[in-house]
C-alpha positions in Angstrom: -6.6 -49.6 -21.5 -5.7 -50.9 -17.9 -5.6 -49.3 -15.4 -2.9 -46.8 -14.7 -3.0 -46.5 -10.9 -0.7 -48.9 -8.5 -2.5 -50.6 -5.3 -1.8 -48.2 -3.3 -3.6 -45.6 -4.6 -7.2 -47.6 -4.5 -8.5 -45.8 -1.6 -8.0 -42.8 -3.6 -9.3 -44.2 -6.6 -12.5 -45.0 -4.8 -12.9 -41.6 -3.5 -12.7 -40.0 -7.2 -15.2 -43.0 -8.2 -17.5 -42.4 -5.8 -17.5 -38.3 -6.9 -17.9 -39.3 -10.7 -20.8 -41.0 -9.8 -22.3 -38.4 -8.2 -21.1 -36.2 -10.8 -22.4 -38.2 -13.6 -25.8 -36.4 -13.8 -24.7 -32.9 -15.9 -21.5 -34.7 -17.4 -23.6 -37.8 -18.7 -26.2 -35.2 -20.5 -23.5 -33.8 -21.9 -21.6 -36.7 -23.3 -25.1 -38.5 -24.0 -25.1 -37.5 -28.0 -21.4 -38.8 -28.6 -22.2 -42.0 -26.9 -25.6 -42.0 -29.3 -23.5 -42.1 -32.2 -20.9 -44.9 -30.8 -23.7 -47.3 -30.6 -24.9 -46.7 -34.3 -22.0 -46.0 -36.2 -19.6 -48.4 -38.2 -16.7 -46.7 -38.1 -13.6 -47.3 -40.4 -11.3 -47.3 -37.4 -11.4 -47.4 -34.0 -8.4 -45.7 -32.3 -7.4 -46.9 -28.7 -5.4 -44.5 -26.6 -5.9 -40.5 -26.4 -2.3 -39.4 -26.2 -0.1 -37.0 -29.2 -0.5 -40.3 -31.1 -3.6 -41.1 -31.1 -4.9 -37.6 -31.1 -2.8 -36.5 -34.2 -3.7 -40.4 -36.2 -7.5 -39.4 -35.2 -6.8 -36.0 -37.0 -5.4 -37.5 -40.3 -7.7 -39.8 -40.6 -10.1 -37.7 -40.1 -8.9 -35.3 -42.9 -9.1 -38.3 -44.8 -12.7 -38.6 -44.6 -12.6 -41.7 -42.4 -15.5 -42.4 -39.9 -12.9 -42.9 -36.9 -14.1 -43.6 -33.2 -11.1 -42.1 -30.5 -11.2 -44.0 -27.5 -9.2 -42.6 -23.7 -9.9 -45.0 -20.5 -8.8 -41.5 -19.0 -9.0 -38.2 -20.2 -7.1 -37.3 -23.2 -3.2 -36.6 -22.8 -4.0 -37.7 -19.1 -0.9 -40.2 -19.1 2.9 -39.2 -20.7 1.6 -36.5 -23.1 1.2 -34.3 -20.3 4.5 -34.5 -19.0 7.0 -33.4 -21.3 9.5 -30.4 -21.5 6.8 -28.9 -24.0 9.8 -28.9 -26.7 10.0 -29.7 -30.2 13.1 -31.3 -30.1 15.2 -32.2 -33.7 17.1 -34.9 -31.9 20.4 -32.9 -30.8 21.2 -35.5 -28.0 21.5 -38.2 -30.8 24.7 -36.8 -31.9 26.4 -38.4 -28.6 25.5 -41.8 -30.4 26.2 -40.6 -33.8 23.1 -41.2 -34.9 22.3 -38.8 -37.5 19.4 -40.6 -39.6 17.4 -39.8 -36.6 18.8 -36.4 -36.1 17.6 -35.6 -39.5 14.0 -37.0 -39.5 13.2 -35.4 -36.8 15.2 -31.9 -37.9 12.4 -32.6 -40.8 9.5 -33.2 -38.4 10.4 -30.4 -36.5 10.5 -28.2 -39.1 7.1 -29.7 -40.4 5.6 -29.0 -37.1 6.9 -25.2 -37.1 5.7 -24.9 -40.5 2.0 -26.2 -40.4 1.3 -24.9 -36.9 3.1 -21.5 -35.8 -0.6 -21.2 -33.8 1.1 -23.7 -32.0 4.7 -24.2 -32.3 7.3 -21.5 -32.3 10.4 -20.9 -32.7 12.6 -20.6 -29.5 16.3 -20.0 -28.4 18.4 -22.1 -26.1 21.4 -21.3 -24.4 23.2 -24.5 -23.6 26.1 -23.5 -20.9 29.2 -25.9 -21.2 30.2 -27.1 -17.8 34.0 -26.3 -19.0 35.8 -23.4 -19.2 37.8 -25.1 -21.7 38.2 -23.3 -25.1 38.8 -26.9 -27.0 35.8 -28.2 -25.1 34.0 -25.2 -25.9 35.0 -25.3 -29.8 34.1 -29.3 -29.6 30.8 -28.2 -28.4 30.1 -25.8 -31.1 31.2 -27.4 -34.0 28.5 -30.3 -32.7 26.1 -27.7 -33.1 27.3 -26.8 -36.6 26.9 -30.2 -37.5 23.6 -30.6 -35.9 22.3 -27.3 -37.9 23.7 -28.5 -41.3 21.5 -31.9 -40.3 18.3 -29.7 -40.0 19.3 -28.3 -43.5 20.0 -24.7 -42.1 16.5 -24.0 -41.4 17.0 -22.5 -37.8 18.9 -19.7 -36.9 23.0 -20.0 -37.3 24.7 -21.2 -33.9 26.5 -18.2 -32.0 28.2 -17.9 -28.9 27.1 -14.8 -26.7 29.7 -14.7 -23.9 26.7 -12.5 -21.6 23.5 -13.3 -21.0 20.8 -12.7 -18.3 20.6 -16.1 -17.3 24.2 -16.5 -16.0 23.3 -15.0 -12.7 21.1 -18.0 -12.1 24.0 -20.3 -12.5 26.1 -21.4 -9.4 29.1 -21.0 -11.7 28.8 -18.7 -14.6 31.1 -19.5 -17.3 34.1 -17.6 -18.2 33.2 -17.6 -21.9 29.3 -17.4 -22.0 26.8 -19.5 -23.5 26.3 -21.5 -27.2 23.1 -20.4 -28.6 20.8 -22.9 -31.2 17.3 -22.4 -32.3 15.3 -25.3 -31.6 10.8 -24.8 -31.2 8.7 -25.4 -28.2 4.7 -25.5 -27.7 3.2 -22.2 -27.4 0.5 -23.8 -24.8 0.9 -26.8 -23.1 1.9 -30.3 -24.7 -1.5 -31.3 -23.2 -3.6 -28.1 -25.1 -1.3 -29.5 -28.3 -2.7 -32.8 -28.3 -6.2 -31.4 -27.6 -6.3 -29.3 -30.7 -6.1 -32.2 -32.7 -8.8 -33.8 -31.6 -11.3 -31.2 -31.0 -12.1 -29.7 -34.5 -13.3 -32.9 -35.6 -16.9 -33.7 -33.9 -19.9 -34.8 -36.6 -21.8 -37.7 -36.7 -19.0 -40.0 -38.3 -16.1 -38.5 -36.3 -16.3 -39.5 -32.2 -13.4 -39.0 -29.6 -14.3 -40.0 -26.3 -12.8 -39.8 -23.1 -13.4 -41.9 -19.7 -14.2 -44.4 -21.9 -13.5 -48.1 -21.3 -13.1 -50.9 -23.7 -14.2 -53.6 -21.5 -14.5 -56.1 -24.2 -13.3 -56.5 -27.7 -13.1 -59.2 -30.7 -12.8 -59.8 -34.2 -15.3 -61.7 -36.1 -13.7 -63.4 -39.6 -17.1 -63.5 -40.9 -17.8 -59.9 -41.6 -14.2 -58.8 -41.1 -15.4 -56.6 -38.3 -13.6 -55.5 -35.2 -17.0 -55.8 -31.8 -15.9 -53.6 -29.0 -17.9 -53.4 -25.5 -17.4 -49.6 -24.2 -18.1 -48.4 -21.1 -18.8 -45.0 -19.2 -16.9 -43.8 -16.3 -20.5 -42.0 -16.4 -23.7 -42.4 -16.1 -23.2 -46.4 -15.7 -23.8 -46.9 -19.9 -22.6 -49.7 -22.1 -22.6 -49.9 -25.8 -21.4 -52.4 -28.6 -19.4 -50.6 -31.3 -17.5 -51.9 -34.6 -15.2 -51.0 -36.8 -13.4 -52.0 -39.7 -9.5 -50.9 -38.1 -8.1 -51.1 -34.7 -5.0 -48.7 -34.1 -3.9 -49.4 -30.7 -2.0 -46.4 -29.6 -2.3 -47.1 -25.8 1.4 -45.4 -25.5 3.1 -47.7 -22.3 -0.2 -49.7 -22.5 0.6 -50.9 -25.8 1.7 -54.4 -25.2 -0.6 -55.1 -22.6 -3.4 -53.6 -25.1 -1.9 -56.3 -27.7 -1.9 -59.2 -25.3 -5.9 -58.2 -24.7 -7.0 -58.5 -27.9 -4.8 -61.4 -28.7 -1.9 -59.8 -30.7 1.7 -61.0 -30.8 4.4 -58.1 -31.8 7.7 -58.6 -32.6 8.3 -55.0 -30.7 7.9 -54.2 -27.0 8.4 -51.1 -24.6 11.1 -50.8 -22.1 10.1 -47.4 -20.1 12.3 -44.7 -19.1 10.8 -42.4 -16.3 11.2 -38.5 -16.3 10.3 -36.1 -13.6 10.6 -32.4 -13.7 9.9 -30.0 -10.6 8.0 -26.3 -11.2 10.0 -23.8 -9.5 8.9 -20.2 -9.2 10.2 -18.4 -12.3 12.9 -15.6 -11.6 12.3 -12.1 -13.5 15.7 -12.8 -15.0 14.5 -16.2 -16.2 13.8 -15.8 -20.1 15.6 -18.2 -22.2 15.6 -21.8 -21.9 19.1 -22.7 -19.9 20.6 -26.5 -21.2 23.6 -27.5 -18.8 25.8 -30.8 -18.6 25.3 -33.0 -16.3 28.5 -34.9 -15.8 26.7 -38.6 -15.2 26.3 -40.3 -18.4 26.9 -37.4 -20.4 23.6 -36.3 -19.8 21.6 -32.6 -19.8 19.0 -31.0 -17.9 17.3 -28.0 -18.3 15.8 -24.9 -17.0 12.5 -24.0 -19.0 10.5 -20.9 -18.6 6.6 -21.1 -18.9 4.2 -19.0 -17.6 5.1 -18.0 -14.0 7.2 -21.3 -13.2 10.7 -22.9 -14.0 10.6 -26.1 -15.6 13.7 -28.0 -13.8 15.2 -31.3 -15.3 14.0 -34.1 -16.2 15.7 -37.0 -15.0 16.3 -40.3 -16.8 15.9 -43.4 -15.0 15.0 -47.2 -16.6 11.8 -48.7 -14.9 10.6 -52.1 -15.0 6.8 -51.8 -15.2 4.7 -48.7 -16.4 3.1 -48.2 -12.8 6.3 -47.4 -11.5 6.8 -45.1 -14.1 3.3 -42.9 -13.5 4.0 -41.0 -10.1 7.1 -39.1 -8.6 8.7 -40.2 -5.3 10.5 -38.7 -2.9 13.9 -40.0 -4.2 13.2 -38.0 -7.4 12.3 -35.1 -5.7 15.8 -35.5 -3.7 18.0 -36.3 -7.0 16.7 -32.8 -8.9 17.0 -31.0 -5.6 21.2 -31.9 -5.6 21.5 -31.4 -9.1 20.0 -27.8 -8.6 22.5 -27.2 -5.3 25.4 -28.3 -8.0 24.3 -26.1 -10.9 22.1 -23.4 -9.9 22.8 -20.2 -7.4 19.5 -20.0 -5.6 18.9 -22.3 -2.7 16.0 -24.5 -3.4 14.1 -26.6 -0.8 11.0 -28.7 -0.9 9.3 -25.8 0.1 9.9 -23.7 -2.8 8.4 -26.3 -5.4 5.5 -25.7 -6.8 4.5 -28.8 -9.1 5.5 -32.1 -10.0 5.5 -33.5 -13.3 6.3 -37.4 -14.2 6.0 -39.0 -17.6 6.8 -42.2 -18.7 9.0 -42.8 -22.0 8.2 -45.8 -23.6 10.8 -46.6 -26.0 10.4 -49.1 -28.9 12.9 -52.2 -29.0 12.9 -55.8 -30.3 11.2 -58.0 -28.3 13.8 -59.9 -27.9 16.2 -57.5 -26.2 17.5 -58.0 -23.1 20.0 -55.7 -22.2 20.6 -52.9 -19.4 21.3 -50.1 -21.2 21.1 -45.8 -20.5 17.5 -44.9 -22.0 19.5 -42.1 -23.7 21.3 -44.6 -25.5 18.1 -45.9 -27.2 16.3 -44.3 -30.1 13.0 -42.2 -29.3 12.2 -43.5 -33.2 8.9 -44.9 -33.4 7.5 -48.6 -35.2 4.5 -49.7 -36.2 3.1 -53.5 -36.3 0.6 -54.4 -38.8 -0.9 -57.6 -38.3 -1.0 -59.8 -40.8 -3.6 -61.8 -39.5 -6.3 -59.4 -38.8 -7.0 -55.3 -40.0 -4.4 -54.0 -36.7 -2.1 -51.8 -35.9 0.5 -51.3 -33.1 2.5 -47.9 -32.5 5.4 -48.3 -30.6 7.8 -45.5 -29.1 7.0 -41.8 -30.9 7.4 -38.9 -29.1 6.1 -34.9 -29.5 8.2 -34.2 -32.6 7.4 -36.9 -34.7 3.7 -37.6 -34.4 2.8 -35.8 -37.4 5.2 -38.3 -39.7 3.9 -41.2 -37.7 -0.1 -39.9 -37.7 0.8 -39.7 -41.9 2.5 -43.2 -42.3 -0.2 -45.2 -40.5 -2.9 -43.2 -42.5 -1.5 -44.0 -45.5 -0.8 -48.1 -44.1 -4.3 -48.1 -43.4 -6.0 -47.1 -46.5 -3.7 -49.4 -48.3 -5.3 -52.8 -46.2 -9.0 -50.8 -46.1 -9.1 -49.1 -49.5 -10.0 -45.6 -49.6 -12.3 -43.7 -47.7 -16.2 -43.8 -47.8 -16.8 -40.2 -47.3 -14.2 -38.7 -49.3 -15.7 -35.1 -48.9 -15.3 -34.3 -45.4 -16.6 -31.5 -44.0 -13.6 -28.7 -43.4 -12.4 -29.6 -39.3 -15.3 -27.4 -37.4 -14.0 -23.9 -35.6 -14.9 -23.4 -31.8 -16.5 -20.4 -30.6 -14.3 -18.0 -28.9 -14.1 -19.3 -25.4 -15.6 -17.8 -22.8 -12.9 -16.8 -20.5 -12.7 -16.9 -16.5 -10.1 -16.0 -13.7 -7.9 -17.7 -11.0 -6.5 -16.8 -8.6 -2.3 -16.5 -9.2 -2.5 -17.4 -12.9 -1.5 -14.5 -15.2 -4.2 -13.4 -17.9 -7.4 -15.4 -18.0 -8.3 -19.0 -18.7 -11.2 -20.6 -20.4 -13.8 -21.4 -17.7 -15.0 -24.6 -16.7 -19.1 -24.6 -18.0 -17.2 -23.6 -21.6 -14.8 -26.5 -21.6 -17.1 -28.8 -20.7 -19.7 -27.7 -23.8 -16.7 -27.7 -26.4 -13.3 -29.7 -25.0 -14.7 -32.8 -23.2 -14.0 -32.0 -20.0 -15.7 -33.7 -17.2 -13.9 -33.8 -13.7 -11.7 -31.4 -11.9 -8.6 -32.4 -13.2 -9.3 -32.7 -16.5 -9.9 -28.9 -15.9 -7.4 -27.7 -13.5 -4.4 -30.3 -15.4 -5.1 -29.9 -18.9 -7.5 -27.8 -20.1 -5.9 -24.8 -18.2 -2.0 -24.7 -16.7 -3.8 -24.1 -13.4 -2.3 -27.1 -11.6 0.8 -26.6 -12.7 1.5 -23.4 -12.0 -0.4 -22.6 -8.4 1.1 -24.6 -5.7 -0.5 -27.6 -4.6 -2.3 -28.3 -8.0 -4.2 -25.3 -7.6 -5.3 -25.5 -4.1 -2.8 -22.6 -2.8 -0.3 -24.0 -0.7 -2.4 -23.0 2.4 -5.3 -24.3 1.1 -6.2 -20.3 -0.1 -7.6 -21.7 -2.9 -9.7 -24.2 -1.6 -13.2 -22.2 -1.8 -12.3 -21.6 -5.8 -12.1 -25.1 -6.7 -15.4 -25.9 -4.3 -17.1 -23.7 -7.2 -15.9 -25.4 -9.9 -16.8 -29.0 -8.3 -20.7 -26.8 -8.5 -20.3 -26.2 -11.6 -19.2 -29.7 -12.8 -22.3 -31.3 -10.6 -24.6 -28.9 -11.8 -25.2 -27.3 -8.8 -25.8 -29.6 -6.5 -23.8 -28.9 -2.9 -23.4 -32.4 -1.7 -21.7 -33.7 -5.0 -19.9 -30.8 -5.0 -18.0 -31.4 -1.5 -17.5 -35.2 -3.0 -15.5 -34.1 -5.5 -13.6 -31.8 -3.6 -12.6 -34.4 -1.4 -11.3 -36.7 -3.9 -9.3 -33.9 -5.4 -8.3 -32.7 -1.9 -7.2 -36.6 -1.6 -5.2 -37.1 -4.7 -3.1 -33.8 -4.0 -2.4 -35.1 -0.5 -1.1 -38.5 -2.2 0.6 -36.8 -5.3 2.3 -34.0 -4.0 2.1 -33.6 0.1 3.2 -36.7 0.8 5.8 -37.3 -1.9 7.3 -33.4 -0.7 6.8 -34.7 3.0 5.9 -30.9 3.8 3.3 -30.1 6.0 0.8 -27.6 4.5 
C-alpha cells in the first residue's frame, strides 16, 4: 500500500524509522512465527489493506475455512477506520436525496450488526435538535423520521419528541419545543477495537494477518494461476515470497493506486471526502448523543459522548488526493471552532481541545465522473470489481455499517471463481485470554497493558498502543503525553517495554512519538505547551 504520509512529514517519518529499527529486536521475535508461515503457506487469498473491510472479509473467509493471508503496510485500522463517529448509522441523511434503497440496506445491515454482535454494538438514542422553532418544520422533521423508522422495518424504538432534556443546557439556543428522539446503534469500544475483533480470533497456521507489512512486489503467473507477492518487514529487515490463489485489494483510499500496481483497470474510482472531529472535555450533563442542523448544505454535526471526551462534528469537505485527506489543519480546527461558538453555549478555544481525529471518505463513483458535487450528495454504497482477466477483486466505497453485507458478498464472489474451500472444517475462531489489565494516568477504569497486546493483538510501536489498542490518545491531551508533558515519564516505560528493556531504544522511540504529536497536534493547534 503506498505510503500514506505527505513530504513534509519525512523528517518525522525518519525519526519513527530509525526507532522501529531499534525496536525491531523484541517485536521481530514476536512476529517471527507469523512471518514463518507467510513464507510456506499457499493461501487461498491474500487480502491487501487492514481496515473494517478487510478485517471483516479476512473473518468470513476465514469462517469459510479459507487459508487467507491479511496484509497492513501500517497497523490495522491505522488509516480511515479509526476515524469515524463510532456509529452504526442506517443511512438517515439519505432521505435529503430521497434515496431510500440505501436507507433500507443499511437499516438491514444495521440491524444485522446489532443482532450478531451486542458485545459490540448497542443500541443508542439520539436527540437531533431542529434549528427551528417552527412547529411545521418541526412536524416536517418528524414525519422524516417516521418514514425513516418504517424503512428500518420498525426495528428501533418508535420516534418521540421530549420537549426537556439534559442536553439543552449545552445548546447556545435551546429550543422552544425540545428535541426529536430516534434509536439508531453505535460501537461499544472504539471503531478501531471493532475492526480488531475481527481479525484477532483467527491465528492458526493457515490463517495469517500481519501488520507493518509491505508488499513490495507482486505478479501473476498464467502458468499456475498463482498470485507471487514480495513482503517486507517494517521489522527486523525480513523479506519473503508468498502466493496465493485470490487477491482482494481492500487498500480503502489506496484502492486505485493498489490497482494501477498490480496492473488492474476498474471501471470505478474514489473521489475522497475529508472529516475531522475535535475531542472536547465531556460535560457531566453530556449523556446522549446531540444531532443539530447546520444551515450550509443542509448538513448535521454532532455532539458524541465517549469515555471522558465530546466527539464534535465532523466536517465534510471534497479533497483531491488521499494525502490531503490524512491530517487535520489549522483551517479545520478554525471551521469546528465557529460552528461550536454558533451552536453550543460553552466557549471553546484551542486550548480546551483535547484530540484530533481525521478520516478520509472514499466514496465509490464511475470512473468516468467528473463533476463537483457535495460528498453528502454521493452514496456511501460500496462496489466491487472482479477482474475478468485474472482471480481479483476491488472494493470500492463501504463504510462501518455495511461491511458485514460486503465481507458476505465478496466471500460468496470468491468461492464462485475459486470453488469451495480446502479445509472446510475450520477450527471454531480461537478465544484470547483475559487480558491482563494496566493503568494510565487520566483514563477511567483500566486498559489492557502493553506486554499483553503485544503477545495477543499485534501490537508493535507506541501508537499502535496508545491509538488503537487503548482510547489513550484520544482521550488524554496531547495523544497521551498530558498537555504539560505530565505524562511523558509513563509513555518512556512503555517505549521499555516495547524495546525489551533496553534504555537507549527506549528514548528513540520516545522521541519519534514526542515528534509526531508536535507535528499532528501542537503545531496544527499553534498552542504552546
Amino acid at each position: 500500500m503506498p505510503d500514506t504520509q505527505p513530504p513534509s512529514n519525512r523528517n518525522d517519518m525518519r525519526l519513527a524509522l530509525e526507532a522501529d529499527r531499534h525496536d525491531a529486536n523484541r517485536v521481530s521475535a514476536l512476529r517471527s512465527p507469523a512471518w514463518e508461515k507467510v513464507s510456506r503457506t499457499l493461501f487461498d487469498v491474500a487480502i491487501l489493506g487492514g481496515g473494517v473491510s478487510g478485517a471483516c472479509i479476512y473473518h468470513h473467509l476465514s469462517r469459510r475455512g479459507y487459508r487467507v493471508l491479511l496484509l497492513d503496510k501500517g497497523d490495522f485500522a491505522c488509516g480511515t477506520s479509526q476515524a469515524s463517529g463510532m456509529t452504526i448509522w442506517g443511512g438517515l441523511l439519505y432521505l435529503r436525496n430521497l434515496d431510500l434503497r440505501s436507507v433500507v440496506r443499511l437499516s438491514k445491515d444495521r440491524e444485522g450488526l446489532a443482532r450478531d454482535m451486542p458485545a459490540w454494538v448497542r443500541p443508542q438514542s439520539f436527540r437531533f435538535v431542529p434549528s427551528s422553532d417552527s412547529v411545521w418544520r418541526e412536524r416536517l422533521v418528524h414525519a422524516a423520521l417516521y418514514l425513516y423508522w418504517g424503512l428500518g422495518l420498525f426495528r428501533r424504538r418508535r420516534p418521540r419528541r421530549e420537549p426537556l432534556f439534559e442536553e439543552a443546557a449545552l445548546l447556545a439556543h435551546p429550543p422552544v419545543r425540545g428535541s426529536l428522539v430516534l434509536e439508531e446503534a453505535t460501537l461499544s469500544a472504539s471503531d478501531s477495537r471493532f475492526v480488531l475483533q475481527w481479525i484477532v480470533c483467527h491465528q492458526s497456521e493457515e490463517d495469517v494477518p500481519l501488520n507493518h507489512a509491505v508488499v513490495e512486489e507482486g505478479r501473476f503467473d498464467p502458468r499456475d494461476r498463482l498470485w507471487y507477492l514480495e513482503v517486507g518487514d517494517a521489522f527486523g529487515h525480513r523479506s519473503v515470497t508468498t502466493r496465493a490463489r485470490f487477491l482482494v485489494n481492500a487498500t480503502g483510499a489506496w484502492t486505485d493506486r493498489v490497482n494501477e500496481q498490480f496492473g488492474i483497470r476498474a471501471p470505478y474510482k474514489h473521489i475522497f471526502s475529508k472529516g475531522v472531529y475535535l475531542g472536547l472535555d465531556r460535560p457531566d450533563n453530556h449523556r446522549d448523543p446531540l444531532v443539530l442542523e447546520v444551515e450550509e448544505h443542509r448538513d448535521i454535526i454532532t455532539l458524541m459522548p465517549w469515555g471522558p471526551v465530546s466527539l464534535w462534528g465532523p466536517t465534510e469537505a471534497t479533497v483531491r488526493r488521499a494525502e490531503d485527506g490524512f491530517a487535520v489543519t489549522p483551517e479545520d480546527v478554525d471551521l469546528l471552532l465557529g460552528m461550536a461558538r454558533r451552536k453550543l453555549r460553552r466557549s471553546i478555544t484551542k486550548r480546551d481541545v483535547v484530540s484530533l481525529r481525521c478520516g478520509l471518505r472514499p466514496l465509490a463513483v464511475n470512473r468516468d465522473f467528473g463533476g463537483a458535487r457535495y460528498p453528502l450528495d454521493l452514496s456511501r454504497a460500496y462496489r466491487l470489481w472482479e477482474d475478468p482477466g485474472v482471480p481479483w477483486t476491488a472494493v470500492y466505497g463501504g463504510k462501518l455499517t455495511n461491511c458485514g453485507s460486503l465481507a458476505r458478498e465478496i466471500t460468496a464472489r470468491i468461492a464462485r471463481r475459486i470453488g469451495p474451500a480446502r479445509s472446510p472444517d475450520c477450527d471454531a475462531p480461537r478465544i484470547l485470554p483475559e487480558p491482563e489489565w494496566d493503568h494510565y494516568p487520566g483514563i477511567p477504569g483500566r486498559v489492557p497493558s502493553l506486554d499483553w497486546c503485544m503477545r495477543h493483538e499485534y501490537c508493535c510501536t507506541l501508537e499502535d498502543y496508545l491509538r488503537r489498542r487503548t482510547n489513550i490518545s484520544q482521550w488524554i491531551p496531547r495523544e497521551g503525553l498530558g498537555r504539560a508533558g505530565e505524562n511523558r515519564s509513563r509513555v518512556r516505560q512503555l517505549a521499555l517495554v516495547l524495546s525489551g528493556g533496553s534504555d537507549a531504544e527506549a528514548d528513540r522511540a520516545l522521541g519519534a512519538y514526542e515528534a509526531g504529536v508536535r507535528r499532528r497536534f501542537d503545531d496544527v493547534l499553534g498552542v504552546v505547551q
